[in-house]
C-alpha positions in Angstrom: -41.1 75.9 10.8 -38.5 75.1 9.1 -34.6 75.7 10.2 -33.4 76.8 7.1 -36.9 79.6 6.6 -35.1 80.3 10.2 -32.1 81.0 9.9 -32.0 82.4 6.4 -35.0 84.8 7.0 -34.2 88.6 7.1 -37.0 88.5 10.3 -35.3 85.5 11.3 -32.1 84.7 12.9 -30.0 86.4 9.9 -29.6 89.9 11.2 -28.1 88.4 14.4 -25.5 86.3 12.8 -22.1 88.4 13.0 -20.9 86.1 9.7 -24.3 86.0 7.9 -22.6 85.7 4.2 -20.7 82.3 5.1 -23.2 81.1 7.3 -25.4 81.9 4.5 -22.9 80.2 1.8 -22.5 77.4 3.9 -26.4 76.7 4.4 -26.8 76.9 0.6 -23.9 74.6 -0.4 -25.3 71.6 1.6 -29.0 72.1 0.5 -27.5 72.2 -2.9 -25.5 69.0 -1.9 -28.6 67.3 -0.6 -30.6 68.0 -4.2 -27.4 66.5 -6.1 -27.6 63.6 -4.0 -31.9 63.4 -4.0 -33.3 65.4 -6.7 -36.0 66.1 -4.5 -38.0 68.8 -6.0 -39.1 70.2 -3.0 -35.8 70.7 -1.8 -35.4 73.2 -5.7 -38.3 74.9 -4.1 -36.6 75.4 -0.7 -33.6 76.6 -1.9 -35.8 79.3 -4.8 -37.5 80.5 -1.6 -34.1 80.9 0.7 -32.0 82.7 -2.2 -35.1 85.3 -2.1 -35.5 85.5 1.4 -32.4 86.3 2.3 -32.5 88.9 0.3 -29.4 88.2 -1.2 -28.6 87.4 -5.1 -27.8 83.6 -6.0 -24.5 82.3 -5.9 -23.2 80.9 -9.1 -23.9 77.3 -8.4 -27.5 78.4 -6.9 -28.4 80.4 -10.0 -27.3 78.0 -12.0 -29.3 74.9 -10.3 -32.6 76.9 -10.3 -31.9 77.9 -13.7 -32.0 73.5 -14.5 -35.1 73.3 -12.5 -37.1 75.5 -14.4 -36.1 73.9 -17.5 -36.7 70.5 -15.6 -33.5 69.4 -14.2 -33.1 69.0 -10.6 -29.7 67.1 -10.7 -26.6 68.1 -12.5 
């Protein structure tokens, strides 16, 4: 299992965390930090699945780094 799947799912720890939207935004930012710094691919996946899951729409810089992985840039 992985922490993030954890914490981010809606069957998860999310509907018990008072401040989910920063906790949430805060999450996000340094998996988004970790792919600047990587490129990993299978950290683009991770964070596609955790913007759905949480059933919450991208942020900006989230929407905007999926949108480079599907045209085949994982690294701004």
């Amino acid at each position: 299992m992985n922490v993030l799947r954890l914490a981010l799912h809606p069957e998860g720890l999310a509907p018990r965390v008072e401040n989910f939207g920063e906790w949430r935004a805060h999450l996000l930012s340094r998996l988004r930090h970790q792919i600047d710094a990587t490129a990993d691919p299978v950290l683009v996946e991770l964070l596609a699945e955790l913007a759905i899951e949480s059933m919450f729409p991208a942020d900006p810089q989230t929407a905007e780094l999926l949108a480079g992985a599907a045209r085949g840039k994982t690294a701004k």
